[in-house]
C-alpha positions in Angstrom: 126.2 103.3 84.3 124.2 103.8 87.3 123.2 107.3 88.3 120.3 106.1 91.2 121.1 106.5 94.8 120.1 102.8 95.2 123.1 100.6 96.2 124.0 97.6 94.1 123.5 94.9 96.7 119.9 96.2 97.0 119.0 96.5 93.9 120.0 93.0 93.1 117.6 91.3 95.5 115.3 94.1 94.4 115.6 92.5 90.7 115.8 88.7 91.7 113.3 89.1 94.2 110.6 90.8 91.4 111.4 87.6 88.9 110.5 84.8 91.6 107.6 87.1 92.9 106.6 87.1 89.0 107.3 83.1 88.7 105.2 82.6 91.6 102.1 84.3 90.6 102.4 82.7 87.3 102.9 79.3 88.9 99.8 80.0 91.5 97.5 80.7 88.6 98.7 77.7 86.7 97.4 75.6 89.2 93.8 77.3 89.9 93.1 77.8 86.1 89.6 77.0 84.9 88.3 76.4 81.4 86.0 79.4 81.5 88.2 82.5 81.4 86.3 85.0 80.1 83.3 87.2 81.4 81.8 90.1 80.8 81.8 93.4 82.4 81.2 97.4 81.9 80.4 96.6 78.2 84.2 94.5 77.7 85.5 91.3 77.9 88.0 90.4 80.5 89.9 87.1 80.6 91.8 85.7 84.0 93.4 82.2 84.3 91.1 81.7 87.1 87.9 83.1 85.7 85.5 85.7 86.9 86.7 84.9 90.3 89.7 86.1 89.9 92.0 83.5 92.4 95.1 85.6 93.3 94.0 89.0 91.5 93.7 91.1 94.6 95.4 88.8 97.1 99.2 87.6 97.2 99.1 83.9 96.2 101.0 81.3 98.7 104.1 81.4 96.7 104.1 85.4 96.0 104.2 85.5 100.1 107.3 83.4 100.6 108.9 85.3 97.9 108.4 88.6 99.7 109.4 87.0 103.1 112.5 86.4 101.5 113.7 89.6 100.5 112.4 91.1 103.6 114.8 88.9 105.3 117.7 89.6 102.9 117.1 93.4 103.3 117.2 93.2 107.0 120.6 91.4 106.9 121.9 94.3 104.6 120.6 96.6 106.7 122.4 94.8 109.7 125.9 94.5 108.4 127.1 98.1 109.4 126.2 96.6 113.1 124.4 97.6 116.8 125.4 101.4 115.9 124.5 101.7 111.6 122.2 104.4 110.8 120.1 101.2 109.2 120.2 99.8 111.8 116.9 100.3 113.1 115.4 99.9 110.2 113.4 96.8 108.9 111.9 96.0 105.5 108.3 95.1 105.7 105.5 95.0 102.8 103.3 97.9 103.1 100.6 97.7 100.4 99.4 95.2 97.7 98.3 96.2 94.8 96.8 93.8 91.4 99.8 94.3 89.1 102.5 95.7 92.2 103.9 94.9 95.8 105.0 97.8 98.2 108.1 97.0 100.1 109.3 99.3 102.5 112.8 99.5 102.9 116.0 101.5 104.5 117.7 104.2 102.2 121.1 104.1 102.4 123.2 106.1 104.2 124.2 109.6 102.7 127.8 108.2 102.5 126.7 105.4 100.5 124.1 107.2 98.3 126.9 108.9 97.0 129.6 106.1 96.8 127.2 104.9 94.3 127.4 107.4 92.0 131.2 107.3 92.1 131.8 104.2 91.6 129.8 104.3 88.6 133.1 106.4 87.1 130.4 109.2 86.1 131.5 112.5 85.4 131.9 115.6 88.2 128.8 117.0 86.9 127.0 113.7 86.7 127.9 113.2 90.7 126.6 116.5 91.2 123.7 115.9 89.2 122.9 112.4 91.2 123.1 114.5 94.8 119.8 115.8 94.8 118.4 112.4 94.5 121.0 110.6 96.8 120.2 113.8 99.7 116.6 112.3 98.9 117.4 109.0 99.7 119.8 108.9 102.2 118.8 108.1 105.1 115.1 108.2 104.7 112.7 104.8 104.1 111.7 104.7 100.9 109.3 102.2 98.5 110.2 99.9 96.3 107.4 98.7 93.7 107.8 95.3 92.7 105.9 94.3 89.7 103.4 90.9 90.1 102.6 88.8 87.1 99.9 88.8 84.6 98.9 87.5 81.5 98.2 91.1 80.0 99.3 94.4 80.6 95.8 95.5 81.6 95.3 92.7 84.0 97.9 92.3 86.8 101.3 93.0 84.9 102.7 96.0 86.8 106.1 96.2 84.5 104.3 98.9 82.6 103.2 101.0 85.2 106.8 100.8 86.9 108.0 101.8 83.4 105.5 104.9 83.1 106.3 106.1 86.3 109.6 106.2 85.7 109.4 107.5 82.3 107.4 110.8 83.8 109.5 111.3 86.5 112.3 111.2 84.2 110.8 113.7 82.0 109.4 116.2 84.5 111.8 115.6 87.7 109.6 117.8 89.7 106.5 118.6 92.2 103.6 116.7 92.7 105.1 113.5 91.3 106.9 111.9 93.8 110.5 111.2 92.5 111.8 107.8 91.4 115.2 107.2 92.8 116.0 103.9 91.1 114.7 101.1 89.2 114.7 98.3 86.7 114.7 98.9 83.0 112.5 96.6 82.2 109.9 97.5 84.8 110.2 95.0 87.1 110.8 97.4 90.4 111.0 101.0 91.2 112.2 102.8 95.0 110.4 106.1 95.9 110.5 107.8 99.0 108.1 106.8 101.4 105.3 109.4 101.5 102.5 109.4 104.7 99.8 108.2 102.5 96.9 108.9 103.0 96.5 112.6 104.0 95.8 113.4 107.9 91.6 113.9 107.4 91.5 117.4 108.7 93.6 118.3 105.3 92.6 115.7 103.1 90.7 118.0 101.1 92.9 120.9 100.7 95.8 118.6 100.1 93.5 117.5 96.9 93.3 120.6 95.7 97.0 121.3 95.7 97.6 118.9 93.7 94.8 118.7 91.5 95.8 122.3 90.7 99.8 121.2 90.3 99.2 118.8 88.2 96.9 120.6 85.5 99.7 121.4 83.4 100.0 117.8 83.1 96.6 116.8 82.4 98.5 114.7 79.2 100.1 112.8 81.8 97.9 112.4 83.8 94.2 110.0 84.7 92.5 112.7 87.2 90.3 109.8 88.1 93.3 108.5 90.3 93.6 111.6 92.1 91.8 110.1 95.6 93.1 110.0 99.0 95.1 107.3 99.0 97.2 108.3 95.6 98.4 111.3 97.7 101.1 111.5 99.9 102.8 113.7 102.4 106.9 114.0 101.9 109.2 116.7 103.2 106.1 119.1 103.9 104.5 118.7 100.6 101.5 117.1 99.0 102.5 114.8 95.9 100.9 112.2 94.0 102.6 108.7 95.0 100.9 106.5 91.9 100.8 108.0 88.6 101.0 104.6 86.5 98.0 105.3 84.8 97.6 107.8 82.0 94.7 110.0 80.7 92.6 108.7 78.4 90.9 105.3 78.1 91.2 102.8 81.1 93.2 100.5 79.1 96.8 99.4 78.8 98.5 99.8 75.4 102.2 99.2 74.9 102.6 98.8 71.2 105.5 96.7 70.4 109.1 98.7 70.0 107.2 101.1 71.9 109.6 104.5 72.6 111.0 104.5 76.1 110.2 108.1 75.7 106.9 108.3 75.5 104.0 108.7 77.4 101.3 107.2 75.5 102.2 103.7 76.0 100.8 103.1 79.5 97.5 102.7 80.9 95.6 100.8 83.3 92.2 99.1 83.1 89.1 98.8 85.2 90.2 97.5 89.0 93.5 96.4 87.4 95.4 98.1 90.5 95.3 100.5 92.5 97.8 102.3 94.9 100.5 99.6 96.5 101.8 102.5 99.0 100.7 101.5 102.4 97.1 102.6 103.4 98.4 103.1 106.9 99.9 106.9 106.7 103.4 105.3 106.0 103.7 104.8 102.2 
């Protein structure tokens, strides 16, 4: 039953769009792998198809671009369908930030009329509706981010299903301020939609927007890395400060899922050195 503001149509290109852009990568690296995958670094091992040099880690590979030129296109034509006059139609999907393990794809929210269709259709209760309103008003008519997750061979190095997972995980369990909501997404991780926050922070109130949310979020230091808290994790939406990438959790740099890991908990998650860092767009419109 869906209960997100995100309308079918979109969130089936969404979900085809992250497999190819996974099947890409993978493809990509196929082709540049070297014998020597391993190095050394910050007292650890780390292993990439393409060695030390890391071919593709930072940078989209050929294949990952086309993918993403592709839904961009698809979007646009969904956008376009409600013609000349469509409160979308303005609006064009473009790729606003690349992270290691995730893509940042801006795209149109739907209309207030359809954010809610969405939620009816889905045959949920009154209260259910209701319950879905706060996050359709959110949505609707508003750009918002969709996360697509890239491949990689491990968790800690390029996958971005687990961060997508996290972040939907904590917004599902706290549902409020700093952490910016997540309207929709894939079960398994492969894409989540947030609202599209200015990112970074104007520079006159960089610093004080810091400090709001540092001090929001320490009741959530379990939830939490604080080393993430920089410039360009924070984000301005609706007159508040809010933290726009909170994949990684507290504790050790490192990813660790375990296997039948709870979708309820928070533990699972985590990050390692330079695996990613925030997809939102670097150019105040994340």
């Amino acid at each position: 039953m869906r209960q997100d503001p995100i309308p079918t149509a979109v969130a089936d290109r969404l979900s085809d769009a992250a497999g190819r852009l996974r099947a890409a990568r993978e493809r990509a690296l196929d082709r540049v792998a070297v014998e020597e995958t391993e190095w050394e670094y910050a007292g650890r091992t780390w292993s990439w198809p393409a060695g030390e040099a890391r071919t593709y880690f930072h940078e989209l590979a050929p294949g990952e671009r086309e993918v993403l030129d592709n839904l961009i296109a698809d979007l646009d034509a969904l956008g376009g369908t409600g013609g000349p006059d469509s409160p979308r139609a303005a609006s064009r999907a473009e790729v606003v930030g690349v992270g290691t393990g995730r893509v940042a794809v801006a795209i149109p929210g739907p209309t207030a009329e359809e954010a809610r269709a969405v939620a009816e259709e889905s045959e949920a209760t009154d209260a259910a509706v209701e319950a879905t309103d706060e996050r359709s008003a959110a949505a609707a008519d508003a750009p918002l981010v969709a996360k697509l997750a890239r491949y990689g061979p491990t968790a800690e190095m390029g996958d971005g299903r687990p961060q997508n997972r996290r972040e939907r995980r904590i917004w599902s369990a706290v549902g409020s301020h700093p952490f910016l909501p997540v309207l929709g997404g894939d079960d398994d991780g492969d894409w989540i939609v947030m609202p599209r926050a200015d990112v970074p922070p104007d520079e006159a109130v960089r610093e004080a927007a810091l400090e709001r949310v540092r001090a929001a979020l320490a009741p959530h230091r379990d939830r939490f890395h604080f080393d993430e808290l920089k410039p360009e994790n924070v984000g301005a939406y609706r007159g508040r400060f809010w933290v726009v990438d909170y994949g990684r959790p507290s504790g050790e740099p490192l990813f660790v899922e375990p296997p039948n890991a709870s979708e309820t908990g928070d533990a699972a998650d985590s990050v390692g050195p330079d695996a990613d860092e925030n997809c939102q767009d670097r150019s105040n419109k994340s």
